[in-house]
C-alpha positions in Angstrom: 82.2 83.2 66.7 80.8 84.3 69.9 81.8 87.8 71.6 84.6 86.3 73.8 86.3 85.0 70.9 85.8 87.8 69.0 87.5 89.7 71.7 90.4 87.1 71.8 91.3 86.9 68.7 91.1 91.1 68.4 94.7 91.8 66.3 95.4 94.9 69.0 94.7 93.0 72.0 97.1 93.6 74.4 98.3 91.0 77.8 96.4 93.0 80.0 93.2 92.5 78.4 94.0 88.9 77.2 94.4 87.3 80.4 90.8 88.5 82.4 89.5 86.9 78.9 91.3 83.5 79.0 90.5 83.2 82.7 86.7 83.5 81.7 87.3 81.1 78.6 88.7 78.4 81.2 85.2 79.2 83.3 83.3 78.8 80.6 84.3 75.4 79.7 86.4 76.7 76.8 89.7 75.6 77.3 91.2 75.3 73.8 90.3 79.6 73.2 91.6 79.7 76.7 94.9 78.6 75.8 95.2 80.7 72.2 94.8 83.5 74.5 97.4 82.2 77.6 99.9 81.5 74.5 99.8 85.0 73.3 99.9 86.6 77.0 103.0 84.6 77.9 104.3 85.2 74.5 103.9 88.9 75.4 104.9 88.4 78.9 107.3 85.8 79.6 107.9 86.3 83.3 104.3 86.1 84.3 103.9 83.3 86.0 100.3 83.1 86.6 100.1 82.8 83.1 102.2 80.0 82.3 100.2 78.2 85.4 96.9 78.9 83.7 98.0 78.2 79.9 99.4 74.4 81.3 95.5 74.4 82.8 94.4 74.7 79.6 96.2 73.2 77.4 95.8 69.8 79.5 92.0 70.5 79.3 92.4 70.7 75.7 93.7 67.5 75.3 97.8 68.0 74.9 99.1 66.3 78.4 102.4 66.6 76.7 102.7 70.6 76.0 100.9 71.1 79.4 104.1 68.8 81.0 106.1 71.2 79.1 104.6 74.6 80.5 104.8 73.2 84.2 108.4 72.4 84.0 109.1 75.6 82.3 107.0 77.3 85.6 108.8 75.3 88.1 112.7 75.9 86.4 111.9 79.8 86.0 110.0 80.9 89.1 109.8 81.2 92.6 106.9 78.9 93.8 105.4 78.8 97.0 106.0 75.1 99.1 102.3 74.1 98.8 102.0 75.2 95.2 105.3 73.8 94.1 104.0 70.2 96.0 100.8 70.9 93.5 102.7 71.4 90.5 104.7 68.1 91.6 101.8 66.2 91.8 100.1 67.8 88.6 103.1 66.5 86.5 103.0 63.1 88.2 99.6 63.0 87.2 99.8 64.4 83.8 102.9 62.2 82.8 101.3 59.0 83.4 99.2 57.3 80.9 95.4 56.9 81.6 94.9 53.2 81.4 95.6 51.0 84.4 98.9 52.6 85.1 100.2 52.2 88.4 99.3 55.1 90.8 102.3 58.1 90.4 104.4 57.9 93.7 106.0 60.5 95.4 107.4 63.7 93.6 108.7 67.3 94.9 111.6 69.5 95.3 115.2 68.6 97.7 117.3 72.1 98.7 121.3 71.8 99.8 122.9 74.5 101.2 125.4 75.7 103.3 125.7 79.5 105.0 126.5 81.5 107.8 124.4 82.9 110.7 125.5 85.7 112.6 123.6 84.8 115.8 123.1 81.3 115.7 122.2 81.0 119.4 119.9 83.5 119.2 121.6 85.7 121.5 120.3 89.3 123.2 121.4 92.4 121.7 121.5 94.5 125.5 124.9 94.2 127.6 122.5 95.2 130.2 119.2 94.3 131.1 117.6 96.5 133.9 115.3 95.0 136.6 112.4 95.8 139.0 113.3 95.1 142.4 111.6 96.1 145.6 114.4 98.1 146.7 114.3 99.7 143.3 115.5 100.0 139.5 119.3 98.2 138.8 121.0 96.7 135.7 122.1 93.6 135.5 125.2 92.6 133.3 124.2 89.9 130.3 126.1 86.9 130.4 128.5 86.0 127.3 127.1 83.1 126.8 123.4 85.1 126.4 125.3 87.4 123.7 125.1 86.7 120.0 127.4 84.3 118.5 128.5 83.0 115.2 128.8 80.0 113.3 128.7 77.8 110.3 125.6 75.7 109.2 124.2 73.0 106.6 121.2 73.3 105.5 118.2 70.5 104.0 115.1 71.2 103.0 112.4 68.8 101.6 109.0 68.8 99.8 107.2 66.4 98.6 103.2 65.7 97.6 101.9 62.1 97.1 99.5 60.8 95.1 96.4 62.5 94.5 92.8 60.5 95.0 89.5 62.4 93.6 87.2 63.6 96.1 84.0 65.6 95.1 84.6 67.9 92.9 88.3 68.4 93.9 91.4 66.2 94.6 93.0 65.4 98.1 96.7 64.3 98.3 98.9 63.9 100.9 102.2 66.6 101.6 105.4 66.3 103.0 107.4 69.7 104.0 111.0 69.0 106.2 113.6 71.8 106.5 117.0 71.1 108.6 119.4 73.7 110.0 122.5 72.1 111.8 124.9 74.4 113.2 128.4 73.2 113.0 129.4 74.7 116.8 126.6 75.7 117.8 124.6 72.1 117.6 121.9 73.8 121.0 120.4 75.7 118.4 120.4 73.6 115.3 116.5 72.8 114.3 114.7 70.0 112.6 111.3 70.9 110.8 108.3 68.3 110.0 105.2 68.9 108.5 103.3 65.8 107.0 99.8 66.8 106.1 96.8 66.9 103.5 95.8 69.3 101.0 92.8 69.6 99.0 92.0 71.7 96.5 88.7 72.0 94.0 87.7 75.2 91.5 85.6 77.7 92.9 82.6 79.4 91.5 80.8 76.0 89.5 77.6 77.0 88.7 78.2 80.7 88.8 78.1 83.1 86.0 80.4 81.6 83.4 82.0 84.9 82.8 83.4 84.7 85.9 87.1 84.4 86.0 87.4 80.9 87.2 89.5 80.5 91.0 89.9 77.9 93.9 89.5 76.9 97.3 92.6 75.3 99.1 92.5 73.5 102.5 95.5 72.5 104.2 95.7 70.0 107.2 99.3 69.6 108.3 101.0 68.5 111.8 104.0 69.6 113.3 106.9 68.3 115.3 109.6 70.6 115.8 113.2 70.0 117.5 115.5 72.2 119.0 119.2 70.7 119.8 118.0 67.6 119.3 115.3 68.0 121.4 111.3 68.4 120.9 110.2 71.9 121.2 106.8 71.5 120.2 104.0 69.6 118.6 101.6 71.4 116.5 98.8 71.1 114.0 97.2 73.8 111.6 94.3 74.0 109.5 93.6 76.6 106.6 90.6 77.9 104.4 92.4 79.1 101.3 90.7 81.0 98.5 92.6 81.8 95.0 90.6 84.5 93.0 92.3 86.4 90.0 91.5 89.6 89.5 92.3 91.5 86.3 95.9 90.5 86.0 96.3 90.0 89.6 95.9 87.0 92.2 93.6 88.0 95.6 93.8 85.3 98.0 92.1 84.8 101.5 91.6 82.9 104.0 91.3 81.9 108.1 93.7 79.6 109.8 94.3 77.6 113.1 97.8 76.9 114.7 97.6 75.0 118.1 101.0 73.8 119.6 101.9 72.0 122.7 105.9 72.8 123.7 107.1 69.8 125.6 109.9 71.2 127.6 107.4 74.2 129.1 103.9 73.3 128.7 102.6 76.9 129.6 104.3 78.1 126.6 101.6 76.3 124.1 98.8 78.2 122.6 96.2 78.4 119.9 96.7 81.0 117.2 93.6 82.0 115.6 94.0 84.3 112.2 92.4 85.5 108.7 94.6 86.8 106.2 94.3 88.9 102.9 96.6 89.2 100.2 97.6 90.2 96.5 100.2 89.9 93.9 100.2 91.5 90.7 102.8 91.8 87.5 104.2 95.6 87.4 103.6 97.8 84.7 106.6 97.8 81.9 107.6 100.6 79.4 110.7 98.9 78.3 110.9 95.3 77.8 108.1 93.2 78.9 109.9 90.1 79.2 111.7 91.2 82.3 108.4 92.3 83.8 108.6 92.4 88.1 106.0 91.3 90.1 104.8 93.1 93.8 102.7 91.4 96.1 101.5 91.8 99.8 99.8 89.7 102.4 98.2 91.0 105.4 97.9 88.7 108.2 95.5 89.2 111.7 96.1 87.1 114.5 94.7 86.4 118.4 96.1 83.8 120.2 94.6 81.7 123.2 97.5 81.0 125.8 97.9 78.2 128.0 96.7 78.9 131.5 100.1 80.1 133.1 101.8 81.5 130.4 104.1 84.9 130.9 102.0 87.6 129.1 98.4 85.8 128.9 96.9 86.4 125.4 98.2 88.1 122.9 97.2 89.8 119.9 99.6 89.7 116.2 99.5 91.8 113.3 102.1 90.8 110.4 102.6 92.8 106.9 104.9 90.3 104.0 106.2 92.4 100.7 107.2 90.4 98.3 109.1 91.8 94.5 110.9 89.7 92.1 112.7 91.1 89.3 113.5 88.6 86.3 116.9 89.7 85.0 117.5 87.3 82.0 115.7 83.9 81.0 118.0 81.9 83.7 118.4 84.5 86.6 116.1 86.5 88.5 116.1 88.4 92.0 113.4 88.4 94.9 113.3 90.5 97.5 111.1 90.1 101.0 110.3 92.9 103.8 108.6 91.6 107.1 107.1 93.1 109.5 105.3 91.6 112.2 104.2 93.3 115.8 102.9 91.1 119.3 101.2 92.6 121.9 100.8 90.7 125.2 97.0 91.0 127.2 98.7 90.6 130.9 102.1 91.5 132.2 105.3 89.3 131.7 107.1 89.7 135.0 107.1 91.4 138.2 111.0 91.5 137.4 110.8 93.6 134.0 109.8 96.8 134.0 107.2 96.5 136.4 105.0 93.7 134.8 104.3 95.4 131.8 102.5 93.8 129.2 105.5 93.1 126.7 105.1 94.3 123.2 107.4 92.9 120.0 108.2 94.4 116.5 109.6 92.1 114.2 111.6 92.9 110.8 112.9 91.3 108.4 114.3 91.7 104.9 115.7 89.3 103.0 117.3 89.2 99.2 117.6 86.6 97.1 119.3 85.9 93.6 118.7 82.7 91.3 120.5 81.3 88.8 119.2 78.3 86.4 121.8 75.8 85.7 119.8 72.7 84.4 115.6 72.5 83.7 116.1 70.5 87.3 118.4 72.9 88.9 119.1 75.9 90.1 121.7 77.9 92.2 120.1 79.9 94.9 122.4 83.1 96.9 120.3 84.3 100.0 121.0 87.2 102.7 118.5 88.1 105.4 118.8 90.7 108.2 116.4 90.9 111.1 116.2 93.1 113.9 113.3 92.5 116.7 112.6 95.6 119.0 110.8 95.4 122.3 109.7 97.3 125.4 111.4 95.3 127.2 115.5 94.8 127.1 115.2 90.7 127.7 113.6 90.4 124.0 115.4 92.5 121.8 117.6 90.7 119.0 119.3 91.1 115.5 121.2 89.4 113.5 122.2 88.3 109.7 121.8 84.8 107.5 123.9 84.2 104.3 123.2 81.4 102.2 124.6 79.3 99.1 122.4 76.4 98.3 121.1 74.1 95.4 117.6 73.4 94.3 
């Protein structure tokens, strides 16, 4: 038995040191010890969900499609997963269900939310009464509008994702992603918002050829378009591409990467721009004293951003800085709570207007928190309860907002 397996199979092993192991099992082409030691990790940590991720990794390396089906719907019914990673899981139990002969290709497979809520300013409305202005015969307020102020409504929401079937290329596999969220206001139809994002993901392990103790991670790259409406209208046009890498770290997940947003807005041209950004971020499973099965998980992503403005836009260039906190709390097998803080700050390179306080360069802060509560009704449902507040501060009076989002919705 060589010294990783002695080390796996140590009696007084405990999750922490398992997993590190078991990630360097899978890199060394070792996927049935990799799995003994995933099974005992989740066994002594229910709620990790890396860990269940990893252990249906293995245990379809090891030959048992079946179990590893098993492990990935357990992930997707008991955790929160991220769009492009709950489109990978979809396609990774499409995959893994059908049989290897001459099958036909898996088709399409994903995740459909329902909801219905309430937003307490659906039009996006300013928070001044008053919004003061630089004339040439000097400083005066001028009185904001009603139909500028904040108003509430009822809305439905429908939210889509989907990934296609995947085709080997390289050392990786490329398949084709579908994301479409629609918000449609009941009064205030102006403001209600369609979302599409068709695009290509590829994905292929990291590190082959590197030291086999290594804990094994990815790259991701991500090539979607965008067409967004507002009122029924086209807002913009946009397309992104992102460098993703996945690396675990002890129990953790690092991830980095560099992205490119460029949109074109229809209605105002000079509003487009190119958004240029890297990003760094972690998530890790909390320590536990009491009962490990209900262990919470903190993560935080760091995101740096310049953008190039069309020539002619209000404010030039502008510079972004944006800080996501992310917890969830399991509370029982079915039920567990999440909870989000955002912050996110803009600062424009030229002045905005003549008009507003002297053509000062204007300068956003952004934050939001939202909480959210699941409940699992069937292996293929769940119940979802969401609040969110937000509250967006600026020097100057035209661009400050707030308002609240409550949510009831099926997924």
């Amino acid at each position: 038995m060589d010294s990783l397996a002695l080390q796996i199979n140590a009696s007084l092993a405990t999750a922490d040191q398992l997993y590190p192991l078991a990630l360097r099992a899978l890199a060394a082409n070792q996927p049935e010890l990799a799995r003994q030691a995933l099974e005992r990790v989740v066994s002594l940590q229910p709620h990790f969900a890396g860990a269940w991720l990893d252990l249906a990794i293995a245990t379809y390396r090891s030959g048992d499609a079946a179990a590893a089906v098993e492990h990935l719907e357990y992930l997707r019914s008991q955790f929160t997963l991220p769009p492009v990673l709950a489109a990978q899981v979809a396609q990774w139990l499409s995959l893994w269900q059908s049989a290897p002969s001459a099958a036909a290709p898996p088709g399409w497979q994903g995740e459909i939310q329902v909801g219905a809520g309430y937003d307490g300013n659906a039009n996006t409305g300013l928070t001044r009464l008053q919004i003061p202005l630089s004339l040439p015969s000097g400083d005066t307020l001028f009185d904001v509008d009603k139909a500028y102020q904040p108003r509430t409504d009822r809305f439905a929401l429908f939210a889509l994702t989907l990934a296609g079937p995947a085709w080997s290329l390289g050392p990786g596999r490329l398949n084709p992603v579908l994301l479409l969220r629609s918000k449609q206001l009941a009064q205030e139809s102006d403001f209600s918002t369609f979302d599409l994002q068709p695009g290509l993901v590829y994905q292929q392990p990291a590190g082959q050829g590197a030291d086999a103790g290594a804990p094994a991670g990815n790259w991701q790259a991500n090539l979607l378009a965008q067409h967004y409406r507002l009122g029924g209208q086209t807002l913009f046009n946009g397309l992104r591409l992102a460098l993703l890498r996945n690396q675990p770290w002890h129990t953790c997940l690092s991830t980095g990467g560099t992205e490119i947003d460029a949109r074109r807005h229809q209605r105002i041209p000079t509003l487009g721009g190119t958004l240029y950004s890297v990003s760094a971020g972690l998530s890790c499973p909390l320590p536990s004293h009491s009962d490990s099965a209900h262990k919470a998980t903190l993560g935080a992503t760091l995101k740096l951003g310049a953008e190039q403005a069309r020539e002619g836009r209000a404010g030039g260039n502008n510079r972004s800085a944006e800080l996501i906190v992310r917890y969830e709390q399991p509370l029982s097998a079915t039920q567990s709570l999440q909870a989000t803080w955002q912050i996110a700050r803009t600062a424009d390179q030229a002045g905005y207007s003549p008009l507003l306080e002297n053509n000062a360069p204007r300068q956003l802060q952004r934050q939001t928190l939202s909480v959210g509560l699941r409940q699992t009704l069937t292996p293929a449902w769940e119940a979802r309860l969401n609040f969110e507040y937000f509250q967006q501060r600026a020097n100057l009076a035209l661009f400050e907002q707030q308002g609240s989002l409550l949510m009831l919705s099926l997924g």
